[in-house]
N, C-alpha and C positions, 0 to 999 in steps of 0.2 A: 362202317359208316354208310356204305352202299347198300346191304341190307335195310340199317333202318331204313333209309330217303323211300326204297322198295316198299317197305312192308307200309308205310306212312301213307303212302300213294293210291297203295291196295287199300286199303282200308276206307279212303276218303272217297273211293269210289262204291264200293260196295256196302258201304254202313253210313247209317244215317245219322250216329254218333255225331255229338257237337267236337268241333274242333283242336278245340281245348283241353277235351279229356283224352283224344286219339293220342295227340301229342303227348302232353303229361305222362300219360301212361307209360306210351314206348321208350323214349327216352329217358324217364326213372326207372323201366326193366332195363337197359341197355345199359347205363351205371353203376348198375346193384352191379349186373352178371361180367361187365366189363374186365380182364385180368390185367390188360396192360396199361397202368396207371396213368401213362404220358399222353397214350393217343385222347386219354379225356378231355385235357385240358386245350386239344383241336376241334374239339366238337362243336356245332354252329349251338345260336344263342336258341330261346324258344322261340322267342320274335321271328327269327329267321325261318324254322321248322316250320310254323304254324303261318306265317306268307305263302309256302313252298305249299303247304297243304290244301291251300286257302284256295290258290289257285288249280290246284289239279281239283278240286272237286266244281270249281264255275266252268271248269270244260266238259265235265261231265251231266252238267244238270244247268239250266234254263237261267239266266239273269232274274236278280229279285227284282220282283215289279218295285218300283218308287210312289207308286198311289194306286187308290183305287181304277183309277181310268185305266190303268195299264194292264191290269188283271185281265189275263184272255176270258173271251165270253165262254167258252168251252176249254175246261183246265183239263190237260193233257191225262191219258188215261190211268199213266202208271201212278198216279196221284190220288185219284179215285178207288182203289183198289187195296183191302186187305193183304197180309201178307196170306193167307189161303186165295185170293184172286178174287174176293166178293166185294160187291159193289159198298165203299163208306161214304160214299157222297148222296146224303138223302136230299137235298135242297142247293139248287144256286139260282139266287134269282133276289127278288127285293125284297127289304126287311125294311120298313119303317119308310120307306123310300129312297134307301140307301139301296145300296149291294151286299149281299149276304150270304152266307155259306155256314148249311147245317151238316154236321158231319155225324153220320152213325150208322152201323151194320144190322143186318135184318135180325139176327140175332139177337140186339141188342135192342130194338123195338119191340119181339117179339116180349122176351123178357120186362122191358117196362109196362108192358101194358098189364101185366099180371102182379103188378106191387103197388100196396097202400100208400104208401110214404117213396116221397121224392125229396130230393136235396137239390137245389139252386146255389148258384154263387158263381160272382165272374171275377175277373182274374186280369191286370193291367201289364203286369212284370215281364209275363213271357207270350205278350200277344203279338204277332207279326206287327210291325210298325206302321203298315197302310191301313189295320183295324185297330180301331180303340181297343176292344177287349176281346176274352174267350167267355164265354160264358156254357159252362156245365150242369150236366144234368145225370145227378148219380141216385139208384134208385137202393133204398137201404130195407133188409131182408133178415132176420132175423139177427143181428148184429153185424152183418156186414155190408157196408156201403160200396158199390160197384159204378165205375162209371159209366154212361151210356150215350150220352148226348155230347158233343163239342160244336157249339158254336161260335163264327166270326162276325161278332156285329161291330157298326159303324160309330154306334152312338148308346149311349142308355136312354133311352126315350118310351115313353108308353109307348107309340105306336107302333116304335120297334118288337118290343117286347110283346106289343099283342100279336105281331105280325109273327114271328118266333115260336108262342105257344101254342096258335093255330094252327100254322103249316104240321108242330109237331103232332100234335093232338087229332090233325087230319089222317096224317100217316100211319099213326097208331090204329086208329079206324080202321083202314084202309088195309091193312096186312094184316090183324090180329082179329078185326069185327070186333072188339070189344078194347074197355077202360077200365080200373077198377082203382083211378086215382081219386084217394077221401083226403089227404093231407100233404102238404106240400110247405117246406123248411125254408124260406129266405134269409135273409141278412138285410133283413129291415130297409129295403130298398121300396122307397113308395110308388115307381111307376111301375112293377111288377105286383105289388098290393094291391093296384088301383085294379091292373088287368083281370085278375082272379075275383075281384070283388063287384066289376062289371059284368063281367061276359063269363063265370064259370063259379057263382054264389053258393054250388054246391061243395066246393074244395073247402075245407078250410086251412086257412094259411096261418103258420108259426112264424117267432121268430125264430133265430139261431141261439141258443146260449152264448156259445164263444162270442160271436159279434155282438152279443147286448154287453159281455165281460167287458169287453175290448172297448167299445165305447163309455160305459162308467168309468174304466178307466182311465180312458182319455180326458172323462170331464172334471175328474176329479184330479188331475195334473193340473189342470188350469185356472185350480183355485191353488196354486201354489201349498198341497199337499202332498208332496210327494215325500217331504222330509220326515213329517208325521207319520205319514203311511207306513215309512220303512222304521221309524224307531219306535212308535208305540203300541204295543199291542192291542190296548182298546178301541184306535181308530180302524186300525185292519180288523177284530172283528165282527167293528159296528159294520164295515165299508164289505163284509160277503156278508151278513145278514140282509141289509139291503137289496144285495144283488139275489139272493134267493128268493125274496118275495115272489118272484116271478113263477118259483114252481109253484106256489100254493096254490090252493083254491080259491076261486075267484072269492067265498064269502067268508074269507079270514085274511084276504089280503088287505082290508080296511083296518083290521085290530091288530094287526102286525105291522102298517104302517106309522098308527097312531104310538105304539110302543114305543119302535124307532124315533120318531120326533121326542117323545121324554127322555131317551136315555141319549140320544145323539151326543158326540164331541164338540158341536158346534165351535168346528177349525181349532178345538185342543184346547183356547184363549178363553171359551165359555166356562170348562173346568176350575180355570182358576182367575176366575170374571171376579169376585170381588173380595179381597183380601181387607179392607179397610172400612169400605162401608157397603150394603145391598145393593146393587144394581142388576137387570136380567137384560141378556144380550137379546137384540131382536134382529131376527134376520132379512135379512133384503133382499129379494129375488133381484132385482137390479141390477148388482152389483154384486150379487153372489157370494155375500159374508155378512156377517155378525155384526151388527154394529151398534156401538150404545148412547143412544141421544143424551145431550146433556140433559132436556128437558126432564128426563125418565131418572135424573137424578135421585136416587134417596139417603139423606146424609145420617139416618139411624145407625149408630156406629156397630160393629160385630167385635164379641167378646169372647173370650178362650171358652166358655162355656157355650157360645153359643157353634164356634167349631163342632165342638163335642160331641154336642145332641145330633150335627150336622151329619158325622161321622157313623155315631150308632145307627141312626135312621139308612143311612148309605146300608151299611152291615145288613141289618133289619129286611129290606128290600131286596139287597143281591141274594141272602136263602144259600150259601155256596155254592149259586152259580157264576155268571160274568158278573162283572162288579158295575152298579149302578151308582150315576152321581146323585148326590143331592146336596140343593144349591154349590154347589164347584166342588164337592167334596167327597172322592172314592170310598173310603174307609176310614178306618183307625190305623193310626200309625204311632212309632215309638218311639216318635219328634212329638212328639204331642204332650213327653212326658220331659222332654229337653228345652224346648222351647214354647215359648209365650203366643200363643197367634191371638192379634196379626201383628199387635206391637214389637216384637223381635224380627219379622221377615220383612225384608226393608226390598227396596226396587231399585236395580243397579242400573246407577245412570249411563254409565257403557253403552249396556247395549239396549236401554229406552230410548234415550236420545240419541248418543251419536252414531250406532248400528239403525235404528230403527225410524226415528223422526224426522230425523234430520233429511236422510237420503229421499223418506217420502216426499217432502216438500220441496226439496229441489229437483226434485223430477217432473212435480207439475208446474216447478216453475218454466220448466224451460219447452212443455207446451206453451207458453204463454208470450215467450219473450225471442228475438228473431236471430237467425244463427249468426249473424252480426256480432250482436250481444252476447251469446254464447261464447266464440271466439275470445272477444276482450277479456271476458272473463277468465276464460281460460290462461291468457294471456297473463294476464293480472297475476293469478293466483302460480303459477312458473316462475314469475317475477319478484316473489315475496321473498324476503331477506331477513331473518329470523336471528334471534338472541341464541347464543352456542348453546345455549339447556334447552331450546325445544327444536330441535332434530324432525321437520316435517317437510317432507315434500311435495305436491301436486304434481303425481304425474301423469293422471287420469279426468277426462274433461267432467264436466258437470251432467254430462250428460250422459258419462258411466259413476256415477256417483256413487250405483252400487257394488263399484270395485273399491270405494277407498276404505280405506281404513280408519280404525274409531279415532287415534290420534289430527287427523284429518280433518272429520267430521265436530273434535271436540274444538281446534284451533278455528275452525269454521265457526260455531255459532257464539264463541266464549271472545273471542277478537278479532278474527278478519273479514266476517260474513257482510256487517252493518257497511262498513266503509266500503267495502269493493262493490257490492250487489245497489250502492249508492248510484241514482237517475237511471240505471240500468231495469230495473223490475215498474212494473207499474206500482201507482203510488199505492193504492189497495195494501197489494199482494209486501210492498218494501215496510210500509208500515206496520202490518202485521207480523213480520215476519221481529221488526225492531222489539215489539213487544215479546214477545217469545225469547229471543234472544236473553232482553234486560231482564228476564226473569229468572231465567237459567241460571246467567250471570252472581245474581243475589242469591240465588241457593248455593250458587259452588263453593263461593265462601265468605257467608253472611258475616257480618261485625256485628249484628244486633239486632234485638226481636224485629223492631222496623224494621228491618231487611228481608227478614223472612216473611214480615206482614204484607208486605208492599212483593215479594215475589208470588208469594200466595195468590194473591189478589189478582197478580197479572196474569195468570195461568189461568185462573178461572174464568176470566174475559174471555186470552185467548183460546180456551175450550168451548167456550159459548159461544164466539162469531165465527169459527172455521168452518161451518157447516156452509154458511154464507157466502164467506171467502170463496172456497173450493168446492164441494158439494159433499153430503153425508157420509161416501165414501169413506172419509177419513174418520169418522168417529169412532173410530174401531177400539179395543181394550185399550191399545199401548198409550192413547192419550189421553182413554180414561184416567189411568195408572197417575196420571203427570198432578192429578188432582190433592192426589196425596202426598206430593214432594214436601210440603209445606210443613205437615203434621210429622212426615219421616226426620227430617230435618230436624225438627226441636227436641225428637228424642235422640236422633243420635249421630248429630253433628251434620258439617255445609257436604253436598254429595261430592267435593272432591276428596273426602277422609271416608268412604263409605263405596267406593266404586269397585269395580274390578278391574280397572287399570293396574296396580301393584300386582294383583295375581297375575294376570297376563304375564306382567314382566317375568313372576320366573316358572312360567310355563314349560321354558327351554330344558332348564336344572331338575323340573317334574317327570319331565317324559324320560327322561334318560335311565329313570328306574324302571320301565315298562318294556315290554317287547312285545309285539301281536297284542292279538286281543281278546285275550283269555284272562282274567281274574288279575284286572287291571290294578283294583287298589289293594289286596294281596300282595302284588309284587311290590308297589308304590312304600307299604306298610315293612314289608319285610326290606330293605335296602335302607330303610329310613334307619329299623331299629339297629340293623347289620350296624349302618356308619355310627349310631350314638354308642355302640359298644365298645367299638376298636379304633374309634378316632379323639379319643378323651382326651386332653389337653388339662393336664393338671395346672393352677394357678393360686397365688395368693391372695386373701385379699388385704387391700392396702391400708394401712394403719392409720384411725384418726388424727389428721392434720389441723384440724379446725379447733379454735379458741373459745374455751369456754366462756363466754362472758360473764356467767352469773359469778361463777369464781372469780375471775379477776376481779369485778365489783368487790365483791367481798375484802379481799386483800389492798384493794385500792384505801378502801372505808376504812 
């Protein structure tokens, strides 16, 4: 144990190594190689170690400054100094009108000034705490990128950054008499753009790839695409076709963009934008999705032939390459020869309305209405005392709505929504909301054409005034979709005999034939066929009990 504390000591003093790893280290060698198993379980904690360490090296080496003011005007030498004893402090003095400090070896100036390409990029993670960032400067040479420059600035500001590229740009002069920088790599930082394209029009400046990646990607998260992203393969790879535009030549990157706009996914929903009757989704910079006005309505109904030609023409265009839509439709498939489109492929009210519409609408309501109100509600809906066959509990507020569940969301708009959300909502948003409801209602389970006439009727109102209500936003597929409840409905029954609630329920008894997730319905199929072989229940069937009445007649007469 006296050893390690030693060697711990030694080491905190003479190596610049971070803490953490001194520690870790000695102490998992000292474990490994330990033979006498008891004195382990007396050995101090890491916490402990790395205290012990912590402080032998602040006796050895200077207090961290806590700001910039504290920073000495002249940084002691052994700091300044390569581990060959040459001078790495090229700059202390002011950056932007800050305090700044450039760090780099003659060597390493020497060297940049004799490279085409320079690489930029600053760095927040591992910069001393009293500077905002490091900002590097690596000069790349026939496949390898070297770094050269470390700098500690105060702030990201142009004037920083011109004050930066100067001082470097002078020095470079200065020791080497010459430049021989033509292109320089950022990370699409624009007061670094701005400085290059003022004061040095001869560089010219790229971006980064990884940083242009890394930002689509980011923006493409926040069109709530991430789930598409990871399960369909046409949206991944529409979403790097896009992103390579960028290497083309500037006079093909117009016909490559235009491409991309006809074959796009337009958010997955455009694909299978009109099952019932024509509609084309139109996109809103806005609000950054698809959305389809009622106005842009066309009630020209689609026919299994008109799928068809839909399907060949798809074919026809993709050439067996990527698959092209036309109007929402990839290919041929061999549902096509099973099923009736669009008459047989019906809209689960599950998860249209109560995964989908429901939880939108109560989410802007409750921008609208004051956490007062919220509360009650909340309140309210905890408070509900339900018949022993519907098994529902609230126990998530209105304002995580998108935690509840479809049972939730069905009890919500089918019976408790109207009375509870009663003088609570504005009268607007309450009355619109009653229509919606009473429509739902009549389709879940109509008694009679009237009913379905009269639900029909209310959806299309309320699909024609929510623009109004709330804003376009919401005209998106899923409440186009609601237009056709009506026609769904009379073919094939009220959407409570037509949902996916019963599957749901035995979800549970589904999955239990599966394991991982490798060749799911395979397994699903074979355990199925397994049980119908060896679980056979032989039976009989039971003897006509019923009176014939024409015979009795007979015998009566």
């Amino acid at each position: 144990m006296l050893e390690l504390r030693h060697k711990l000591k030694q080491e905190a003093q003479t190596t610049s190594a971070p803490i953490d790893r001194i520690v870790e280290i000695s102490y998992s060698h000292m474990i490994t190689t330990q033979t006498i198993t008891d004195s382990i379980v007396k050995f101090p904690t890491l916490k402990t170690l790395k205290n012990t360490v912590s402080k032998q090296r602040r006796q050895t080496r200077p207090p961290l400054p806590k700001s910039i003011q504290d920073l000495p005007a002249q940084l002691p030498i052994l700091y300044t100094l390569t581990k060959k004893n040459s001078n790495f402090l090229l700059f202390n003095g002011s950056l932007g009108g800050k305090r700044g400090l450039i760090f780099a070896s003659i060597d390493d100036i020497k060297y940049l000034a004799y490279q085409k390409f320079w690489y930029a990029d600053g760095t927040f993670y591992t910069s001393p705490s009293i500077f905002y960032q490091i900002y590097s400067i690596h000069a790349f040479d026939e496949g390898l990128s070297t770094p050269c420059v470390y700098a500690l600035l105060a702030d990201k500001s142009e004037e920083t950054y011109y004050d930066l590229f100067s001082t470097l740009i002078k020095n470079i002069i200065e020791i080497s008499n010459m430049i021989k920088l033509e292109y320089i790599t950022i990370d699409f930082e624009v007061a670094v753009k701005n400085v290059f394209y003022k004061h040095y029009p001869h560089i010219q400046v790229k971006g980064c790839l990884f940083h242009y990646g890394k930002a689509l990607v980011q923006n493409f998260m926040k069109l709530n695409l991430k789930t598409p992203f990871q399960e369909d393969e046409f949206s991944r790879n529409w979403f790097r076709s896009f992103a390579a535009i960028a290497l083309l030549p500037e006079t093909d990157m117009e016909e490559a963009s235009q491409y991309l706009r006809t074959t796009k996914p337009c958010l997955l929903l455009h694909l299978i934008a009109s099952y019932y009757s024509v509609i084309l989704g139109v996109w809103n910079p806005k609000y950054n999705k698809v959305v389809y006005p009622y106005s842009k309505n066309d009630y020209t109904a689609r026919t299994h032939e008109d799928y068809l030609k839909s399907a060949r023409e798809a074919v026809k265009k993709s050439k067996g390459r990527k698959q092209v839509a036309t109007d929402g439709i990839k290919g041929l498939s061999c549902l096509f020869k099973i099923f009736n489109y669009p008459c047989q492929i019906i809209f689960d009210y599950m998860h249209l309305v109560c995964l989908c519409h429901i939880p939108s609408v109560i989410h802007r309501w409750c921008q609208r209405i004051s956490k007062s109100s919220i509360q009650d509600v909340d309140q309210r809906l905890k408070q509900l005392r339900t018949p022993h066959n519907i098994k529902v509990v609230f126990l998530e507020s209105i304002q995580s709505v998108n935690l509840w569940k479809a049972k939730n969301s069905r009890l919500f708009v089918l019976y408790v929504g109207v009375p509870i959300m009663t003088n609570r909502l504005p009268t607007l948003l309450f009355s619109h909301f009653i229509i919606y409801s009473l429509a739902i209602k009549l389709l879940h389970t109509p008694q009679s054409e009237q009913d379905i006439l009269l639900g029909e009727r209310l959806l299309h109102y309320y699909c024609r005034t929510i623009a109004n209500i709330y804003d376009s936003s919401m005209e998106i597929f899923s409440l186009h979709a609601h237009i056709h409840l009506g026609h769904q409905v009379r073919l094939h029954g009220g959407l409570a005999h037509t949902s996916a609630f019963a599957f749901e329920s035995a979800i549970r008894y589904i999955k239990k034939s599966a394991h991982g997730s490798i060749n799911i319905a395979s397994q699903i199929a074979y355990w199925n066929n397994l049980r119908c072989t060896t679980q056979l229940k032989k039976f009989n069937l039971a003897e006509t009990s019923l009176i014939d009445v024409r015979e009795e007649s007979k015998k009566h007469w």
